[in-house]
N, C-alpha and C positions, 0 to 999 in steps of 0.2 A: 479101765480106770473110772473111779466115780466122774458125773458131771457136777463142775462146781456153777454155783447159785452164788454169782458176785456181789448181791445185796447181801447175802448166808456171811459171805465171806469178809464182807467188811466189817459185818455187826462182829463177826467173831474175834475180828482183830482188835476192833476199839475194843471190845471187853475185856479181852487178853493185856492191853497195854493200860485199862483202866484198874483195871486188880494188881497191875503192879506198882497203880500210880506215877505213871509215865503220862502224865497229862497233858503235854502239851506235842508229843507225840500222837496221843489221841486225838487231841481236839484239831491236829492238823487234816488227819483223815476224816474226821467228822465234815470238813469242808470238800471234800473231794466225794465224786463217784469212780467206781473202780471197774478194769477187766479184767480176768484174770484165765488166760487161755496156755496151751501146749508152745511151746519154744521150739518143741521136735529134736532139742537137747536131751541126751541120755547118760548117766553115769552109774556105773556098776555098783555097788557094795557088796560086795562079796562076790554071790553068784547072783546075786537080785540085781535087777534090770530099776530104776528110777528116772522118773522123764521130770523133765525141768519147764518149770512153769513162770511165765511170760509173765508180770503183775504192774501190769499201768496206771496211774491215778490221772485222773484230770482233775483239774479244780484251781482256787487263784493262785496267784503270784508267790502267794507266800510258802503252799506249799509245795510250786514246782521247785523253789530253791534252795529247799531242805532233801528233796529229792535229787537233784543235780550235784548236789553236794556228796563227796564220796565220804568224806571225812565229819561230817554232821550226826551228834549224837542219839538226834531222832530220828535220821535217816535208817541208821543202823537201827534203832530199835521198831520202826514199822517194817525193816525186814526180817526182824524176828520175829515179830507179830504173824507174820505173814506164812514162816516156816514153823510156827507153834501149828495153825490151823489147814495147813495145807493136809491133803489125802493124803492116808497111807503110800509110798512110795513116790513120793514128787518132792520136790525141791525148787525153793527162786533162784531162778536161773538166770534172769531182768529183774529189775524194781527201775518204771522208769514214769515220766511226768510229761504231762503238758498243760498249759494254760485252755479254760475255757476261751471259744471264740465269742470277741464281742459283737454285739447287736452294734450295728453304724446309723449314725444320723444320716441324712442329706449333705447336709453342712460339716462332717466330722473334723474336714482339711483345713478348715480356716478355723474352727473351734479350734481345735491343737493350737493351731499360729495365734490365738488371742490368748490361750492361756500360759503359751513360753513368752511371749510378750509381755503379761501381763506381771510375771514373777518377780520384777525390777520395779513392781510401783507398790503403792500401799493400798493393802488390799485387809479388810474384818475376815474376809471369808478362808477359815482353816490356812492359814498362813504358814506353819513349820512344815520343815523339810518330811516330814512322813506326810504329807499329802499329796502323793504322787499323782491320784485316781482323777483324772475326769471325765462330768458327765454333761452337758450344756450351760459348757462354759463353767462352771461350780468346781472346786476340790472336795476332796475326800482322801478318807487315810485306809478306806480299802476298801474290799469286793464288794462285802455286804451291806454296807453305807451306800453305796452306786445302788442294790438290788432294791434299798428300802426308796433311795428317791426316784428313782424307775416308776415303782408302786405306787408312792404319795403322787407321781402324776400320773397314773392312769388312772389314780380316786379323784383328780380334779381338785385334792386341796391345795390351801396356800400354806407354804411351809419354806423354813428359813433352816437353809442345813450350814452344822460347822461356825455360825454366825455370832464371833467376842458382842457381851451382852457386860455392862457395866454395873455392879451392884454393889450394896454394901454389906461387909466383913467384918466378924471383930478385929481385922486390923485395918478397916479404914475400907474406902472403898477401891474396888480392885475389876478387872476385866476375869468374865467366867465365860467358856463357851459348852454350847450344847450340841449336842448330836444334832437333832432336832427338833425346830419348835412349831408347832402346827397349829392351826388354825381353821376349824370344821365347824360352819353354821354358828359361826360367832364364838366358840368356846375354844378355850387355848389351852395347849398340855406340849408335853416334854417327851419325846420318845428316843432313845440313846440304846444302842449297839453295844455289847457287854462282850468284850474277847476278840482279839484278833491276831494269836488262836486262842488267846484266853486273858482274862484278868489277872493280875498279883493281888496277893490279900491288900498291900500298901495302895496301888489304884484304886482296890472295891470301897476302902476308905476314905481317898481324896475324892471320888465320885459320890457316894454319898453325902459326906459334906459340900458338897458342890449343889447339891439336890436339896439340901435344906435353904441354902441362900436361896434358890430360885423361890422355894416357895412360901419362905418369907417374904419374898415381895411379891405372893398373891398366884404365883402359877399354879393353880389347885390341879394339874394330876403330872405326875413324873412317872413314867414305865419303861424299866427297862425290859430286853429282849436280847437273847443269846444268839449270839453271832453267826452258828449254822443256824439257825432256825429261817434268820433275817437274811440269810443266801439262799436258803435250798425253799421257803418258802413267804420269802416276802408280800406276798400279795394273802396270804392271811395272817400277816402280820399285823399289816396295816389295817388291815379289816376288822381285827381283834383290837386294837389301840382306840380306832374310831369311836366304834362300839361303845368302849369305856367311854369316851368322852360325850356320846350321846347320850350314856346314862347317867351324868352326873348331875349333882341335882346345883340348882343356881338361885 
C-alpha cells in the first residue's frame, strides 16, 4: 500500500472540498494538522482485500466539535474529502479529533478563578458570551486571537486586545471593538483576525465599516490577517504587521 504524506493529504482535501465550495468545511481543516495511519481494519469488495484508514485532526475547539459531531454537515463532508483522496484500496475507517494541548502559565489556576470571577462585573474587554478563550487574565473569541497575543508578547509590544473603543457614527456616537490595537515605537495600527472558520459576506461588511470609523479618527494603518495564518503562524504575523507599521511614513 502507498505511504501517505499527511501534509499531501490534507492539502488534497482542502482542495477537494474547496472545488466544491464547501468552505467552511475547508477552512475547518485549514486549522488542524492531521495523521493519517492503518486502523488494521479490512473489508472485502468483492474479492479485493481494502484496509481502512485511521484519520485524526488535531487543532482548536472548534473543530474538534464538528468532528465529535456524527450528525454535522461538515463533519460528513471532511469525511468525504478524506475518502475522495485516500489510496487506491483504503477507506476511513475513523475520522476522529482532539484539541491542541495548551502552553500553561505558572499562575494558570488562579488566572482561571479571576476570570469566572470576574464574568459578573463590568468588564470593556470582549465581553459576549463567544469569548470563552483565556490568556493572562484577557478574553478572546478563539484559538488564533490567543496565537496572535502570545506573539504580540514575545515582540514586547503594547497592545489592547478585544478592547469597546467609543467613536463617532452616522448614527451618533456608538461603542466599536477591535481585534487588536497595537502600539510599536509610538505608531498605532489595527490588527484583526478575519474567520473563525471563516467570515460571511454580511461580517466582511460590517467589519469594514467598522475600519473606516477607526480611521476617521486618525488610526492610519488597519490589516487584517486570516485566521489559519494567525494560528499555524503567528509570530510571522505579527512580524509582518510590525513591519508595516515601521514603514509608515508620519
Amino acid at each position: 500500500m502507498e505511504e501517505l504524506s499527511n501534509e499531501k493529504m490534507l492539502a488534497s482535501a482542502v482542495a477537494f472540498l474547496v472545488s466544491g465550495q464547501e468552505q467552511k468545511a475547508a477552512a475547518t481543516l485549514l486549522a488542524c494538522t492531521v495523521r493519517v495511519y492503518d486502523s488494521e481494519e479490512t473489508w472485502f469488495v468483492g474479492n479485493e482485500l481494502h484496509h481502512g484508514m485511521h484519520v485524526h485532526l488535531l487543532g482548536p475547539r472548534t473543530a474538534y466539535e464538528i468532528i465529535c459531531d456524527r450528525d454535522n454537515q461538515n463533519r460528513a463532508a471532511i469525511e468525504r474529502a478524506f475518502e475522495a483522496v485516500l489510496p487506491e484500496s483504503t477507506y476511513v475507517s475513523q475520522l476522529t479529533a482532539s484539541v491542541e494541548i495548551v502552553n500553561i502559565d505558572p499562575d494558570w489556576r488562579s488566572l482561571y478563578l479571576d476570570f469566572l470571577m470576574e464574568e459578573r462585573s463590568v468588564n470593556n474587554q470582549a465581553v459576549d458570551e463567544k469569548a470563552n478563550r483565556m490568556w493572562n487574565n484577557l478574553r478572546f473569541r478563539s484559538e488564533s486571537e490567543v496565537k496572535i497575543a502570545e506573539a504580540l508578547d514575545r515582540a514586547g509590544v503594547l497592545f489592547l486586545p478585544n478592547c469597546k473603543a467609543r467613536l463617532n457614527t452616522p448614527e451618533g456616537r456608538r461603542n466599536r471593538e477591535a481585534d487588536f490595537i497595537i502600539c510599536h515605537n509610538g505608531r498605532w495600527g489595527m490588527l484583526e483576525v478575519d474567520g473563525e472558520p471563516y467570515h460571511t459576506p454580511l461580517r466582511t461588511v460590517e467589519d469594514h465599516t467598522r475600519d473606516r470609523y477607526f480611521k476617521e479618527h486618525g488610526m492610519p494603518l488597519v490589516e487584517h490577517f486570516d485566521a489559519t495564518e494567525c494560528y499555524k503562524k503567528p509570530d510571522d504575523v505579527v512580524k509582518r504587521f510590525l513591519k508595516l507599521l515601521e514603514n509608515m511614513r508620519i
